[in-house]
C-alpha positions as CSV (number, residue, x, y, z in Angstrom):
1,X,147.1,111.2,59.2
2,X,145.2,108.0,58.2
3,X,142.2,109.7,57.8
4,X,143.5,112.5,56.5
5,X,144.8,111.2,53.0
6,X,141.3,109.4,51.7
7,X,139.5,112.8,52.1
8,X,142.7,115.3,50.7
9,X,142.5,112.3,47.5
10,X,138.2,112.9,47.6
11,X,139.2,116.7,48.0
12,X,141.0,117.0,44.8
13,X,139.0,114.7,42.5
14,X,135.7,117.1,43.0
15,X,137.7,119.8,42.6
16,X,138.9,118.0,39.1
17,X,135.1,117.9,38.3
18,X,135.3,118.5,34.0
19,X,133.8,120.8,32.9
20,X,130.6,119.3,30.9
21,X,128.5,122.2,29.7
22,X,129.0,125.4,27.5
23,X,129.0,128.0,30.6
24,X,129.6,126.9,34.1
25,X,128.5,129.2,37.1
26,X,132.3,130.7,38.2
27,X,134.0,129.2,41.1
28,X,134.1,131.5,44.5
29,X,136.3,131.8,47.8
30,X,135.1,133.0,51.3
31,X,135.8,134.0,54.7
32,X,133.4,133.3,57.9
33,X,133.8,134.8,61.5
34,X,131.8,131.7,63.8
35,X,130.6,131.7,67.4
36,X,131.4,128.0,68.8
37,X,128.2,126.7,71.2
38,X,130.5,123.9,72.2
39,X,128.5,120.5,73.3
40,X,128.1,119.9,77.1
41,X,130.3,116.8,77.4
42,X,133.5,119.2,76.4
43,X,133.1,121.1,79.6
44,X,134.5,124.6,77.6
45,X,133.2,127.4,77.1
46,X,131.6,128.8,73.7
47,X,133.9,130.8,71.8
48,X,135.1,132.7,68.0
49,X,136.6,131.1,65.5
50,X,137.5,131.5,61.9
51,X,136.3,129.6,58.6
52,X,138.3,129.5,55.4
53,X,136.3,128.3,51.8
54,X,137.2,127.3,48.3
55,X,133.9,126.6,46.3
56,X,134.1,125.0,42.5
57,X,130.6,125.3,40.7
58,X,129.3,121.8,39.7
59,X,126.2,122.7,37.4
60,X,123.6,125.3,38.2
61,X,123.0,125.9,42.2
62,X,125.1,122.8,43.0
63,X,128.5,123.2,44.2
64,X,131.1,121.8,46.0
65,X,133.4,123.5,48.8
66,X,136.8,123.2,50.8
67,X,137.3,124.2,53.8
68,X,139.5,125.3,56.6
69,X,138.7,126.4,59.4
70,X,140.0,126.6,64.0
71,X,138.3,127.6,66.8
72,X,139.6,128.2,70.7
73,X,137.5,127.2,73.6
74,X,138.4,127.8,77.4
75,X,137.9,125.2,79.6
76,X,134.8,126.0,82.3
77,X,137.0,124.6,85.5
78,X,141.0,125.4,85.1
79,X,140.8,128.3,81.8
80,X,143.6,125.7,79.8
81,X,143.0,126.5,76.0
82,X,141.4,123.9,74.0
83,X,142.0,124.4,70.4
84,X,140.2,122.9,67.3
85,X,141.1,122.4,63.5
86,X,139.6,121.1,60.8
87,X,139.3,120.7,57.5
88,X,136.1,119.8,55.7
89,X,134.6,119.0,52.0
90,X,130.8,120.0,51.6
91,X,128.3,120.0,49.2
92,X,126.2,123.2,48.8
93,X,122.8,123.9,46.5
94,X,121.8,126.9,46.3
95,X,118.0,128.2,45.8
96,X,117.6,131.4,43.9
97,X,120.4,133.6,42.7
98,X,124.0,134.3,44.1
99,X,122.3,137.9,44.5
100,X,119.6,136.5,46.8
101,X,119.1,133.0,47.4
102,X,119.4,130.5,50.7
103,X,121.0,127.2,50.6
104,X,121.3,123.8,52.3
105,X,125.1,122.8,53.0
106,X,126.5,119.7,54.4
107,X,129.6,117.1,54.1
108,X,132.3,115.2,55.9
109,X,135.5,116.3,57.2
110,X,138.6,115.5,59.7
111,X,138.3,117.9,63.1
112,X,142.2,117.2,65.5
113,X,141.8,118.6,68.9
114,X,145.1,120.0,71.1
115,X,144.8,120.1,74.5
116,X,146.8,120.1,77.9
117,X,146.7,116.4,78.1
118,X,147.5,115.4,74.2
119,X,145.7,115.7,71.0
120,X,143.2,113.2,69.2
121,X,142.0,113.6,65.3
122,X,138.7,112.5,64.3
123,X,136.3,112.4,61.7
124,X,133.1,114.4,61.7
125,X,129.9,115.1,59.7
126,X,127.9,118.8,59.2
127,X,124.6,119.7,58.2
128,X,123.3,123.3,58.1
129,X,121.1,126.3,56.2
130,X,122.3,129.5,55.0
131,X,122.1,132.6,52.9
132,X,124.0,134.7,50.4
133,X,122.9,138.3,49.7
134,X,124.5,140.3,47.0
135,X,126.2,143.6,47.3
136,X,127.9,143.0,43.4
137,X,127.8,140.7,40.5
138,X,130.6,139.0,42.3
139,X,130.8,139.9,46.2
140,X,128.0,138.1,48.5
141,X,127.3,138.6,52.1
142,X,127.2,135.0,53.7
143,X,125.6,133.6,57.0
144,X,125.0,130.5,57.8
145,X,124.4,127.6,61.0
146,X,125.7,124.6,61.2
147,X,125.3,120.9,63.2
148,X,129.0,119.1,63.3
149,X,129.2,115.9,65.0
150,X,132.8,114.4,65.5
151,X,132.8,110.7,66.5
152,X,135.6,110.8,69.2
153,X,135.2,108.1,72.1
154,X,139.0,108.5,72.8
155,X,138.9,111.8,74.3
156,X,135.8,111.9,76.4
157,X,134.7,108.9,78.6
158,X,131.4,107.6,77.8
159,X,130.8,109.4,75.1
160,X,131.4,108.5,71.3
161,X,129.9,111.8,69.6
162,X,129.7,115.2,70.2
163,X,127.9,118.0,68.7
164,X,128.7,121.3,68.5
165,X,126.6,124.2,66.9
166,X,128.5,126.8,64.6
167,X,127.2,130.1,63.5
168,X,129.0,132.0,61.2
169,X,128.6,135.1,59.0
170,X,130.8,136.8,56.1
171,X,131.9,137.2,53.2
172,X,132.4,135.4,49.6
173,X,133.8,136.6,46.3
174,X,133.0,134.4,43.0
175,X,135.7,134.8,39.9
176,X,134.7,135.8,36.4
177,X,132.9,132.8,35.0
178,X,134.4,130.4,32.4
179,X,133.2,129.5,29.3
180,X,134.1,126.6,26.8
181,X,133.5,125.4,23.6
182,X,133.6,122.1,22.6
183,X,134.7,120.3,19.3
184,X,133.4,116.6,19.8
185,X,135.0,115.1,16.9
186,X,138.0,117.1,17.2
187,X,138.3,118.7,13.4
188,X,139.6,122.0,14.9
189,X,136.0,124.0,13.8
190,X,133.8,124.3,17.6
191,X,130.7,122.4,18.0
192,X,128.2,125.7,17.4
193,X,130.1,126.4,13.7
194,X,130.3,122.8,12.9
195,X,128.0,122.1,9.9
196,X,129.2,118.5,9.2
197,X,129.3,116.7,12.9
198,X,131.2,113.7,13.4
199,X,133.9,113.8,10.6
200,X,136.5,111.2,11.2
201,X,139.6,111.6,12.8
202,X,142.3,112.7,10.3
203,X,140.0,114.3,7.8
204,X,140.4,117.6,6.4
205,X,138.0,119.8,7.0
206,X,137.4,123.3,5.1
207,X,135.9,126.1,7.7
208,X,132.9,124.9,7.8
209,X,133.5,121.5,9.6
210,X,133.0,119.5,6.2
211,X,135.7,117.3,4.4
212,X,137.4,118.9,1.7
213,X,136.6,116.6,-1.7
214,X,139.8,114.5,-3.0
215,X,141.6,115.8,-6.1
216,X,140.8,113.1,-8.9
217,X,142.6,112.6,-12.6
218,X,142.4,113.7,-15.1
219,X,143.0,117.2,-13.8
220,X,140.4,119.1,-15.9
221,X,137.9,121.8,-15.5
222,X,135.2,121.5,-18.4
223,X,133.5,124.4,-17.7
224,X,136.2,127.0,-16.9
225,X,135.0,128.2,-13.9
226,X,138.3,127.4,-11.9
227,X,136.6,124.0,-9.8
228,X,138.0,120.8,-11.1
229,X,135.9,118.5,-13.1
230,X,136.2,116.2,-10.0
231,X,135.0,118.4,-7.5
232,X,132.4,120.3,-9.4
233,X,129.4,119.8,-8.0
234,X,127.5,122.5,-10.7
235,X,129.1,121.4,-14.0
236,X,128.4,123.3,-16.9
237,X,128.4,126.8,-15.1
238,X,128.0,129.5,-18.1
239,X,131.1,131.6,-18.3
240,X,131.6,134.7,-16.2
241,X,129.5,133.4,-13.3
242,X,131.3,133.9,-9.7
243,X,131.3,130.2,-8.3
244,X,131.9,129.0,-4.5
245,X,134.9,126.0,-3.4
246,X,132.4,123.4,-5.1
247,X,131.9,125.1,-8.3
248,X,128.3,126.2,-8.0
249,X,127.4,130.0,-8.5
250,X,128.2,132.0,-5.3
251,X,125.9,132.8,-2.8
252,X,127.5,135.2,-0.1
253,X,124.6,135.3,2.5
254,X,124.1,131.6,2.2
255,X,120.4,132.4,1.8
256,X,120.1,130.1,-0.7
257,X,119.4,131.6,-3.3
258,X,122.8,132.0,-5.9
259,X,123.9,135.7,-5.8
260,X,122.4,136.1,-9.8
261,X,119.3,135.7,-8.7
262,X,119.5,137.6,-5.2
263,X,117.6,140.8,-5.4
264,X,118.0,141.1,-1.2
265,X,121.8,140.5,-0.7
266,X,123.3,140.0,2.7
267,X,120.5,138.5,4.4
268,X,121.0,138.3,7.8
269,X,122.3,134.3,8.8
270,X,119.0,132.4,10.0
271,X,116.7,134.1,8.5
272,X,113.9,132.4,6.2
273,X,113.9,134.1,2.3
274,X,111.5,133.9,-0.6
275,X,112.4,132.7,-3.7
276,X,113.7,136.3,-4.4
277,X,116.1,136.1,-1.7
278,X,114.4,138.6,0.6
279,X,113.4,138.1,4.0
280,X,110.2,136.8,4.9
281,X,107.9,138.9,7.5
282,X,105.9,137.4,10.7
283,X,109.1,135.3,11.2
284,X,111.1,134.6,14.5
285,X,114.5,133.8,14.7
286,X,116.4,132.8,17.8
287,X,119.9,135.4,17.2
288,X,121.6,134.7,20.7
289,X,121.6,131.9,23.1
290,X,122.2,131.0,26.8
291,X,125.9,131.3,26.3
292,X,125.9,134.5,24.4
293,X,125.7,137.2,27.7
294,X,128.5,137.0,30.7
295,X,127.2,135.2,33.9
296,X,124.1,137.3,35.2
297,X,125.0,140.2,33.3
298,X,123.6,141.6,30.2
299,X,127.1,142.0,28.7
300,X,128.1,140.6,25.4
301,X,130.4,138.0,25.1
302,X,133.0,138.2,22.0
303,X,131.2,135.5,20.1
304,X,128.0,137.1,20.5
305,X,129.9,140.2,18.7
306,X,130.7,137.9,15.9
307,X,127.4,136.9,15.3
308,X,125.7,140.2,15.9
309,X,128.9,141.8,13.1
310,X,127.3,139.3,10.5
311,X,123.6,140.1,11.8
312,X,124.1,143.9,11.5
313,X,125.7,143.6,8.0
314,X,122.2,141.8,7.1
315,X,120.0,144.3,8.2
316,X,122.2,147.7,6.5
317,X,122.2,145.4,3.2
318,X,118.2,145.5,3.4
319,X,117.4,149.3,4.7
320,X,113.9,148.6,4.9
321,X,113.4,145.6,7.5
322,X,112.1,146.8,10.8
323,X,112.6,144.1,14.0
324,X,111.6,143.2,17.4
325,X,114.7,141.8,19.9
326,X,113.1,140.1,22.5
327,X,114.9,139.1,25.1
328,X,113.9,135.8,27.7
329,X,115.0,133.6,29.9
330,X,114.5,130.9,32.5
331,X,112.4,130.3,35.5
332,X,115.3,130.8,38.2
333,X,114.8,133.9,40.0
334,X,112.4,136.2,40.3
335,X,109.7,136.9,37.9
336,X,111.0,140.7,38.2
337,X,114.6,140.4,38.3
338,X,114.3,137.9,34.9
339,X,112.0,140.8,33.7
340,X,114.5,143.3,33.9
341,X,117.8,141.3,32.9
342,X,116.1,139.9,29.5
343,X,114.8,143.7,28.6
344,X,118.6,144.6,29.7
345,X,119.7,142.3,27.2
346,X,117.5,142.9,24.6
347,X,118.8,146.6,24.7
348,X,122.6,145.5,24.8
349,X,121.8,143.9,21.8
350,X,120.1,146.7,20.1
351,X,122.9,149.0,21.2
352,X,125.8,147.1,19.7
353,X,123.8,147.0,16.2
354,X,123.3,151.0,16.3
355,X,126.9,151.1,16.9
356,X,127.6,149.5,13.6
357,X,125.5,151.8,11.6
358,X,121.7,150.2,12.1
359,X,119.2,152.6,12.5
360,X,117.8,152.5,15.7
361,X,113.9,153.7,14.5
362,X,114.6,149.8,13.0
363,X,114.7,147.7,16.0
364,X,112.1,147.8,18.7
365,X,113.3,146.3,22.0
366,X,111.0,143.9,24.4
367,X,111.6,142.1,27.5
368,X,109.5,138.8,28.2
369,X,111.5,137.8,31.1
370,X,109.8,134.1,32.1
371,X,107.0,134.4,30.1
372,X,107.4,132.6,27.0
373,X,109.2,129.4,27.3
374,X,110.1,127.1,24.5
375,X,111.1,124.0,27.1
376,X,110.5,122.7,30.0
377,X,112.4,124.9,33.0
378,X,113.0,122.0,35.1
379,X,115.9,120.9,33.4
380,X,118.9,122.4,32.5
381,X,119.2,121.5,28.3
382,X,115.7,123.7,28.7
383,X,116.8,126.6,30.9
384,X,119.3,126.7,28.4
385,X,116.9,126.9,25.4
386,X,114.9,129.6,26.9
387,X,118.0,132.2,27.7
388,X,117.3,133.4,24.6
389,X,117.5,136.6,22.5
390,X,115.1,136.3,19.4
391,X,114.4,138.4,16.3
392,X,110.9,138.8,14.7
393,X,110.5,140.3,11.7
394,X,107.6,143.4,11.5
395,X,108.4,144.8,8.5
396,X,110.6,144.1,5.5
C-alpha cells in the first residue's frame, strides 16, 4: 500500500492536466485481450490476461493513460494458479492519425502477485510499440507489445528483476472532443471577440471587450445626436445622421467607411474596402480557423455558424462578388488524407452559405491540403495557423 498511494496521487494530477489550448484532441478508453510470455525465473507457464485503459489527451499525439489490468499463469511443476494485478500510468505519442498511426508507449506502475505461498507487491517499469487503425472517427483497433520489468527480489531467490513480454490486441473508443475558449483578462467577452485585451479587473466592458466611457457633467449633448457631450467622440454631427454608442455616424459592417458614404453595405467582416466601401478584388482573407471544424471532421462548429451567418449576409448585400474557399491544413497525416479533409471542408463551408440564400455559381471551392503553409508545421502555434479556411476574392 506504500507504493501504492505516490502513484494513485501522480495518477490523478496528469489526469488534472488544464486544459491550455483552444481544442484539445478528446480523451479515449480501451480494452486489450494479452498473451503473458512469463520470464524463465517464474517457472509458469505463458498465459491470457485482460488490460483495462483510461487515456486523457495532453497536446497533439501526446497522451497520457491509466491502466488496469491481471493475468493468470499456471505453474510448470504442481498447476497452482499464480495470479497477477497491476495497475500502471503510461505515457503514449502517437505518429500519424488516430485513423492510422503507430506509437511508442511506456511508464511505471505497481504489479502485487498471489500465490499459494503469500503475496508480494512491487513496482515495475514498461516499454513497448503499437498501432491504432481506424474503423470510425471515434472507434480504433489497438495492438500493441510490451517489455515490463518488476523489481521483486522477495519472491524469487537470486533474482531482483523479472521480465515478462505482453502482447495485446483490441479495442479503443475516444469521446467527442472538447473545446474552450478563453477570456484572459476575465471581462466576460472570449479572447477571439475581444477587441480591447487586457482591460482591468472591474471594468465595464460594452460587447466588444472595450471599457464603456464615464458619464461626465454637465450632462449635455451639443449636437443632438443622442451621445453626451462627454462621450462624443464626433461632435458636431449634422442633424438627422444615424450615430454609433460614441456618437460618430454609424457604420453597420464596420468597414470603415460611415454608412452615408457606403455605396457597398454589409461587407463581409475582414474584408479590405476602397474608399467607396466596396470590396477590394485579388484579396485573401482567412474566414475560419483551426478551431472552427469538429476534431478530424469537416463538420462545423456553432461558432463557425456565427461567423459564416455574418459572412453570408456580406456576400447577398453585394450580389456581384464571386469567391474562392480554399480549404488547408497541416503537415500531420497524409498528403492525401489532408487533401481530401481540407477540400471536405471547403465544401461544408460552401454548403452552409447556399443554405442561407448565396448563390452557389458565386463561390468556387478548392482543396490545398498541405500545400500552402503560412507557418512553420513543426510546431503547434503553426499547425494551428495553417488549419485554415480562406476566402479570395475573383470578382467583385
Amino acid at each position: 500500500m506504500r507504493l501504492a498511494k505516490p502513484f494513485i496521487a501522480l495518477a490523478l494530477s496528469l489526469l488534472a492536466w488544464p486544459t491550455l489550448s483552444a481544442e484539445r484532441p478528446p480523451n479515449y478508453v480501451g480494452a486489450l485481450g494479452s498473451y503473458v510470455f512469463a520470464d524463465s525465473v517464474r517457472n509458469d507457464d505463458d498465459g491470457p490476461g485482460l488490460m483495462l485503459m483510461y487515456g486523457v489527451q495532453l497536446g497533439e499525439g501526446l497522451s497520457t493513460e491509466l491502466s488496469l489490468f491481471a493475468h493468470q499463469l499456471d505453474r510448470e511443476l504442481t498447476g497452482d494458479n499464480d495470479d497477477f494485478f497491476g495497475a500502471g500510468l503510461d505515457l503514449r505519442y502517437l505518429f500519424g492519425s488516430p485513423r492510422l498511426g503507430g506509437f511508442v508507449i511506456g511508464g511505471v506502475g505497481a504489479l502485487r502477485e498471489e500465490y499459494v505461498e503469500g503475496s508480494t507487491s512491487s513496482p515495475y517499469v514498461n516499454l513497448g510499440l503499437g498501432a491504432l487503425v481506424g474503423i470510425t472517427d471515434r472507434f480504433q483497433v489497438r495492438g500493441e507489445v510490451r517489455q515490463y520489468v518488476t523489481f521483486n527480489d522477495a519472491t524469487y531467490a537470486g533474482e531482483d528483476q523479472q521480465s515478462d513480454t505482453r502482447l495485446s490486441v483490441g479495442f479503443q473508443y475516444a469521446f467527442a472532443g472538447r473545446r474552450v475558449v478563453a477570456d484572459t483578462d476575465g471581462d466576460g467577452v472570449s479572447d477571439p471577440l475581444d477587441q480591447c485585451p487586457g482591460t482591468p479587473p472591474a471594468t465595464a466592458v460594452d460587447e466588444r471587450g472595450c471599457p464603456l466611457p464615464a458619464p461626465v457633467a454637465p450632462r449635455a449633448d451639443s449636437d443632438g445626436d443622442g451621445v453626451l457631450d462627454g462621450i462624443d467622440q464626433c461632435p458636431g454631427t449634422p442633424p438627422g445622421v444615424v450615430v454609433d454608442a460614441v456618437g460618430c455616424p454609424a457604420d453597420e459592417d464596420g468597414d470603415g467607411v460611415f454608412n452615408a458614404n457606403d455605396e457597398c453595405p454589409r461587407t463581409p467582416p475582414g474584408f479590405e474596402v476602397d474608399a467607396r466601401g466596396c470590396v477590394r478584388e485579388r484579396q485573401t482573407v482567412t474566414v475560419l480557423r483551426s478551431v472552427s471544424f469538429e476534431f478530424d471532421s469537416a463538420k462545423l462548429t456553432e461558432e463557425a455558424r456565427r461567423t459564416l451567418d455574418r459572412v453570408a449576409a456580406g456576400l447577398k448585400g453585394q450580389p456581384s462578388m464571386r469567391v474562392e474557399i480554399a480549404g488547408h491544413t497541416d503537415a500531420l497525416g497524409t498528403e492525401a488524407y489532408n487533401l481530401r479533409l481540407s477540400r471536405e471542408r471547403a465544401t461544408s463551408v460552401r454548403d452552409f452559405l447556399v443554405d442561407l440564400g448565396v448563390a452557389a455559381s458565386r463561390l468556387d471551392v478548392k482543396g490545398y491540403g498541405e500545400s500552402k503553409p503560412v507557418a512553420d508545421n513543426e510546431t503547434d502555434a503553426g499547425r494551428a495557423r495553417n488549419r485554415r479556411v480562406d476566402f479570395s476574392v475573383l470578382t467583385r
